[in-house]
C-alpha positions as CSV (number, residue, x, y, z in Angstrom):
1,X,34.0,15.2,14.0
2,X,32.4,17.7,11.4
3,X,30.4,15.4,8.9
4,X,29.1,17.1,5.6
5,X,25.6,14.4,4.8
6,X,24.7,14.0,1.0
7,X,21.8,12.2,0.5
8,X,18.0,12.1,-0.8
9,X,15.9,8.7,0.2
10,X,14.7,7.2,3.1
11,X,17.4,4.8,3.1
12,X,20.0,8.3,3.3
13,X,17.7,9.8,6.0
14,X,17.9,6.8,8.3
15,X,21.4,7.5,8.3
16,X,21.8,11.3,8.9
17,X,19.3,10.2,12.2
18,X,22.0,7.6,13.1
19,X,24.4,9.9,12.9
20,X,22.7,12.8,14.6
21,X,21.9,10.8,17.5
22,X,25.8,9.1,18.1
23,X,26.8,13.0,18.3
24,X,28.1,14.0,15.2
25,X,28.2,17.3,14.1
26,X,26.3,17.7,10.9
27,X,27.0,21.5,9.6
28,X,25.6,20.9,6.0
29,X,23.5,18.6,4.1
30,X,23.4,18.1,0.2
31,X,20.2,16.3,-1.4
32,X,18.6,16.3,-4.8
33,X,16.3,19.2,-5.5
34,X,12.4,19.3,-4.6
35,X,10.8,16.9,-6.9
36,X,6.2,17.1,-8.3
37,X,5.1,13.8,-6.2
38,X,1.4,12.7,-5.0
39,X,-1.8,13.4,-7.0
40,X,-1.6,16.8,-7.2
41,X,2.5,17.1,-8.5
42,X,2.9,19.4,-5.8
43,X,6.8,20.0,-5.2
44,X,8.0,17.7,-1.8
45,X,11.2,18.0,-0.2
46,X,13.0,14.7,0.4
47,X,13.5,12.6,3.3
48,X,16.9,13.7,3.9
49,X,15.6,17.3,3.5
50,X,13.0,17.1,5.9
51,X,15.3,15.5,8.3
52,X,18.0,18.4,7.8
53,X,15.2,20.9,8.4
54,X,13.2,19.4,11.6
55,X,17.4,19.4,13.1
56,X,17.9,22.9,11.9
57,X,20.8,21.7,9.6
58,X,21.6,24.3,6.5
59,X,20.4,22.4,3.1
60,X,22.2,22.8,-0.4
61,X,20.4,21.1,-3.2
62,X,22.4,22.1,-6.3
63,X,21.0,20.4,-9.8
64,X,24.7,19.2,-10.5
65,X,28.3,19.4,-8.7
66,X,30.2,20.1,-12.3
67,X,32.1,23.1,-11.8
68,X,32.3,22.7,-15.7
69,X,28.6,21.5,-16.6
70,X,24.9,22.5,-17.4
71,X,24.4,24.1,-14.0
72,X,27.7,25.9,-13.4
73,X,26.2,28.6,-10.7
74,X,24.7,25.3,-8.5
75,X,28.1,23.9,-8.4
76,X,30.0,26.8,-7.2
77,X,27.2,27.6,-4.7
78,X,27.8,24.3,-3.2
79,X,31.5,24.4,-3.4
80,X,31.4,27.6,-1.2
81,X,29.4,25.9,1.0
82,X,31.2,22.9,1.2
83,X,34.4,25.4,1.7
84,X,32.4,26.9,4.7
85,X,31.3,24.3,6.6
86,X,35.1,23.0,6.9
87,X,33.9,19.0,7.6
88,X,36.3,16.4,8.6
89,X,34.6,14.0,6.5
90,X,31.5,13.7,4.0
91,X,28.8,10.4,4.0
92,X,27.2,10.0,0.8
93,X,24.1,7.4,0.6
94,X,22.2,6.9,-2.4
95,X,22.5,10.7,-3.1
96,X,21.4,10.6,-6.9
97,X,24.8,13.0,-8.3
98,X,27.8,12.5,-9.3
99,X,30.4,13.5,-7.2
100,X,33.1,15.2,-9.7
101,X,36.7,14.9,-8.1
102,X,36.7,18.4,-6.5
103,X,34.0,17.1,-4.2
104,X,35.8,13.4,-3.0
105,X,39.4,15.9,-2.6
106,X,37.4,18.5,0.2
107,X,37.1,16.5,2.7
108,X,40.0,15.6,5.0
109,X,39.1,12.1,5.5
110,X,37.7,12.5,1.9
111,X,33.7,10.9,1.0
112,X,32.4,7.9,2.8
113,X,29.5,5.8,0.4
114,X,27.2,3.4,2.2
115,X,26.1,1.2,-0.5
116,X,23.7,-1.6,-0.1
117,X,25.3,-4.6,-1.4
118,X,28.6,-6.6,-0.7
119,X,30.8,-5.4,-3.6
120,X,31.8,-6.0,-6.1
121,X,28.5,-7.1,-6.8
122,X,25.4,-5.0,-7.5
123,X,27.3,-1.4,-8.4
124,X,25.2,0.8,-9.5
125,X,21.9,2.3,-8.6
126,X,19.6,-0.4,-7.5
127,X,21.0,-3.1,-5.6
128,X,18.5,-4.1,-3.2
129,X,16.0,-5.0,-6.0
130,X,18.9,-6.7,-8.4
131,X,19.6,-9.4,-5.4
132,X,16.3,-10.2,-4.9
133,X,15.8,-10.5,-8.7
134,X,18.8,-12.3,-9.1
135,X,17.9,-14.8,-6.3
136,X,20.8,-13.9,-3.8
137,X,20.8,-15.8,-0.5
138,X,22.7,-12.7,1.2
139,X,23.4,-9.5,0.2
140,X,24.4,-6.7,3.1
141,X,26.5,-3.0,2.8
142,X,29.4,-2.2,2.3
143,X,30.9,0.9,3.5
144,X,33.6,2.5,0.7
145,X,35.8,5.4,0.2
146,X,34.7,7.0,-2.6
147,X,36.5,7.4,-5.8
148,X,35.9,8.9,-9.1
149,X,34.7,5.5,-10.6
150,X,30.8,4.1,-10.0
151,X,31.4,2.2,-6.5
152,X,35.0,1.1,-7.3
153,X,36.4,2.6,-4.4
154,X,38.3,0.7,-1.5
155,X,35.7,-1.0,0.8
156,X,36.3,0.3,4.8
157,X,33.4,-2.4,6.5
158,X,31.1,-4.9,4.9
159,X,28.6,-6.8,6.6
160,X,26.6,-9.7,5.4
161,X,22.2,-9.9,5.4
162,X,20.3,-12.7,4.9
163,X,17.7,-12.4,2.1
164,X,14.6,-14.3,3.1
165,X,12.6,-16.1,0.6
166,X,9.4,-13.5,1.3
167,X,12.2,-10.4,0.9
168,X,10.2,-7.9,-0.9
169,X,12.8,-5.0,-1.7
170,X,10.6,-2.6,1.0
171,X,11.3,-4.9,3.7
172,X,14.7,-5.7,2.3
173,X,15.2,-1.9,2.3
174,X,14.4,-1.1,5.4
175,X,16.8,-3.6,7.0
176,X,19.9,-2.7,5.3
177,X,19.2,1.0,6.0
178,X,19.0,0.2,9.7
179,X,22.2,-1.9,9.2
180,X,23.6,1.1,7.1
181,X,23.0,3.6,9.8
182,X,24.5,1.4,12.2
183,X,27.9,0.9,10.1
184,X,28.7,4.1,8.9
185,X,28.4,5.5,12.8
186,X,30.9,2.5,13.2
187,X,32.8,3.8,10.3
188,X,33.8,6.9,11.6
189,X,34.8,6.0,15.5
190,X,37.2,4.0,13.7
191,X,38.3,6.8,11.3
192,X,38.5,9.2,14.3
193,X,41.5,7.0,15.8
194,X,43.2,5.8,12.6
195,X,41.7,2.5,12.9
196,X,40.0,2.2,9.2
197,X,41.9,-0.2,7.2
198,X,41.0,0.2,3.2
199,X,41.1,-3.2,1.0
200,X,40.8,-3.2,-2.4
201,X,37.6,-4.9,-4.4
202,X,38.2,-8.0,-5.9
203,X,38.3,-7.9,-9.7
204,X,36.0,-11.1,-10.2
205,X,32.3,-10.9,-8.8
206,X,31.5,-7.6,-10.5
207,X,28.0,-7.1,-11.4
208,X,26.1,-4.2,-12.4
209,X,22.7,-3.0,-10.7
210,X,21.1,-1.2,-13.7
211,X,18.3,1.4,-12.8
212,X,14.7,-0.1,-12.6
213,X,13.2,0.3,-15.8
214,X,9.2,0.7,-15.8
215,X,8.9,-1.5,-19.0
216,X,10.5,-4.3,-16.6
217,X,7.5,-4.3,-14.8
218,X,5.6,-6.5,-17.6
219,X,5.8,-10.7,-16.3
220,X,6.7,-13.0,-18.7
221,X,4.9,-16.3,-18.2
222,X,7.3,-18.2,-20.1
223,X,10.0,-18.0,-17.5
224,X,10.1,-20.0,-14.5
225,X,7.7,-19.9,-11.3
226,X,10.5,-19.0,-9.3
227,X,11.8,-16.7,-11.1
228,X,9.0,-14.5,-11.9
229,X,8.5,-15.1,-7.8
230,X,11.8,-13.0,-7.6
231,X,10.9,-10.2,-10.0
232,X,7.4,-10.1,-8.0
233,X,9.3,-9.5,-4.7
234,X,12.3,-7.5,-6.2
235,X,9.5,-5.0,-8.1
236,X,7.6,-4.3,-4.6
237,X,7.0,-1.6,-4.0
238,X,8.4,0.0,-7.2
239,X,7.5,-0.2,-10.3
240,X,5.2,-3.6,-9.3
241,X,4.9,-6.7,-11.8
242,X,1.9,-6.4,-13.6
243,X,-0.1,-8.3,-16.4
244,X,-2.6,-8.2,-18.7
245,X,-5.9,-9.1,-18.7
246,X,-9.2,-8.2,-20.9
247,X,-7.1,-5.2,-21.5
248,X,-6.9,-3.9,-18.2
249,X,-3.5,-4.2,-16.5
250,X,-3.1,-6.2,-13.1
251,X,-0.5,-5.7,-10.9
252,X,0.9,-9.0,-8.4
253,X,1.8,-8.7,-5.3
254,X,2.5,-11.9,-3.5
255,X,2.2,-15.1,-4.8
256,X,3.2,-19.2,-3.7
257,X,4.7,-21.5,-5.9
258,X,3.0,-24.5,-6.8
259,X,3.0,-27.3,-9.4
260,X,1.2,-28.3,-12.4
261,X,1.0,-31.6,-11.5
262,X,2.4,-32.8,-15.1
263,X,0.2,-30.9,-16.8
264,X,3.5,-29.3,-18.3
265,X,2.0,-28.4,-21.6
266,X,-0.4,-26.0,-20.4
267,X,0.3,-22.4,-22.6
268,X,2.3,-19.8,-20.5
269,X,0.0,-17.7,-18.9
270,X,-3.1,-20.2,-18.7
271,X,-5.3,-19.2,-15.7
272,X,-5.3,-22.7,-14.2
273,X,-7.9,-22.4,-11.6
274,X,-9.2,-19.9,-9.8
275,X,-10.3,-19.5,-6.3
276,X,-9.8,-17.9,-2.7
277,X,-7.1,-19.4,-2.3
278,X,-5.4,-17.2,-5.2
279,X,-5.4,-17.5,-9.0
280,X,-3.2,-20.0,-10.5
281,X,-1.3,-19.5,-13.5
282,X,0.8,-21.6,-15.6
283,X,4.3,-21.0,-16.2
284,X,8.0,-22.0,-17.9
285,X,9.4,-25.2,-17.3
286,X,6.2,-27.1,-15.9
287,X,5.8,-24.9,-13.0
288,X,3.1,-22.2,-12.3
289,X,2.1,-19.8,-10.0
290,X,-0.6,-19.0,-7.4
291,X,-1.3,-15.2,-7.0
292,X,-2.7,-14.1,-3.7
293,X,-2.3,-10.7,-3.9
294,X,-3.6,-8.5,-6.7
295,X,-4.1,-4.8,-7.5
296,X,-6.0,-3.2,-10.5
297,X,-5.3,-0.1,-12.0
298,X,-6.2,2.6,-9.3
299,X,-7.6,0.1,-7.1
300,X,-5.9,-0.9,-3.8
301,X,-4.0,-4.1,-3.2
302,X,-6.1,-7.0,-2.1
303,X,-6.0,-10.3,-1.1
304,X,-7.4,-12.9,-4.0
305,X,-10.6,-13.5,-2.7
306,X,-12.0,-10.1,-2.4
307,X,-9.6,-8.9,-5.6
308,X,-12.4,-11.7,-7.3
309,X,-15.0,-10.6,-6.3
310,X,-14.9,-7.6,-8.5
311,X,-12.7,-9.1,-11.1
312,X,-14.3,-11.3,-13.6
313,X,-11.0,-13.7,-13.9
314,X,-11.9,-17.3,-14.8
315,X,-10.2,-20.7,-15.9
316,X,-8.6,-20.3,-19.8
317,X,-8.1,-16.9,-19.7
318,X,-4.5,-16.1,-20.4
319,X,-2.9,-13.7,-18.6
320,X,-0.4,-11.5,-20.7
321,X,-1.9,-12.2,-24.4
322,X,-3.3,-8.7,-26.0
323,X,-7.1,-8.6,-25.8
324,X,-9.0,-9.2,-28.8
């Protein structure tokens, strides 16, 4: 079976390996265009690029698929070599375009999505970190035939992951790639003989996973400990939960829950105690919160006590109030 790959992360390129190594024939892959990364904006090629290139596979990375849109000449550049590599079938993971209908009508067996949560819930672009905000006990992936709505297509396999209560979405990440991977290999065996069977997605249980914003990154003491536990975990590594303190910004890591013990008027954000244990901080609902992990601003991320030890942080400071 030919297979056209379109793709651009690492959670796309463990899936182009997967699929390399069950013996498919991969005659063209699409991914998003070199993008300035790193300290010195230098132009890197993406994972799925680098992949295609260590395997000799031909690389197209048009700016946009709309025969009709800003970038007309990309489009037709890709069509042609879409038209030329003649695939069976193309698998699309967390690629980054739209696919206008042209593209999902090509393929024989038409586009293939493997998305990263058990739809209808978490469309969109980040469902890994939306479950672990959200406080999901499971999420998982769903493979879908693609139509020309946002992940409304017909769902071809799901399978369902535990999320653990120390999920960051890195760990979390790498998990459902592997299970990805794994799936969409699965997938297409059963596509070769017929043996897919499309169901439609439920209409209740639909949930948006909006794109992570950088202004989300900002902790709000006033919400619960658990809560702001998730957003921690569901912000790691991207774009990290961060405070503020003598006007220097603070970014958490990893934290453990722990009680007030009925001191429940304490103000959100009250530094509670500190030690090496972690600094502990006061949150919504007579709860608070001791973080273990912390990172300054172009430091590294360390563990409380030696994060102290250059850090100044003492008992009444509040965390989150603008300096004076």
């Amino acid at each position: 079976m030919r297979v056209i790959f379109a793709g651009t992360p690492e959670f796309a390129r463990v899936a182009l390996e997967r699929l390399l190594a069950a013996g498919f024939t991969v005659p063209l892959v699409l991914t998003q265009p070199d993008r300035p990364a790193g300290r010195g904006m230098k132009l890197q090629a993406s994972p799925v690029k680098q992949c295609a290139l260590d395997h000799g596979i031909p690389v197209a990375q048009p700016r946009s698929l709309r025969l009709d849109g800003k970038y007309p000449e990309d489009a037709a550049a890709a069509r042609d070599a879409l038209l030329a590599a003649q695939a069976d079938v193309m698998v699309v993971a967390a690629y980054g375009l739209i696919l206008p209908q042209w593209t999902l009508d090509m393929p024989r067996l038409g586009c293939l999505n493997i998305h990263a949560s058990l739809l209808p819930r978490w469309r969109g672009a980040a469902p890994i970190h939306r479950a672990i905000e959200a406080g999901d006990a499971d999420t998982g992936v769903t493979i879908m035939q693609m139509d020309a709505g946002l992940d409304t297509g017909d769902m071809l396999l799901t399978e369902r992951l535990a999320i653990t209560a120390d999920d960051t979405t890195a760990a979390l990440h790498d998990r459902l790639a592997l299970l990805g991977g794994r799936m969409i290999v699965e997938a297409l065996e059963l596509a070769a003989c017929g043996g897919l069977q499309p169901v439609p997605q439920p209409a209740e249980g639909v949930t948006y996973a909006h794109k992570i914003e950088k202004a989300e990154s900002s902790i709000d003491w006033s919400l619960p400990a658990t809560v702001i536990g998730q957003r921690i975990r569901a912000f790691d590594p991207f774009p990290g939960a961060s405070t503020e303190c003598s006007g220097e910004t603070i970014k958490a890591w990893s934290y453990v829950i722990d009680s007030i013990k009925g001191n429940t008027d304490a103000r959100k954000g009250l530094v509670l105690s500190v030690d090496d244990t972690g600094v502990l901080v006061a949150c919504g609902a007579g709860t608070a919160l001791r973080l273990t992990t912390l990172q300054r601003a172009g430091g590294k991320r360390l563990p409380a006590a030696d994060f102290l030890r250059g850090f100044d942080l003492q008992p009444g400071m509040v965390l989150g109030a603008p300096s004076a």
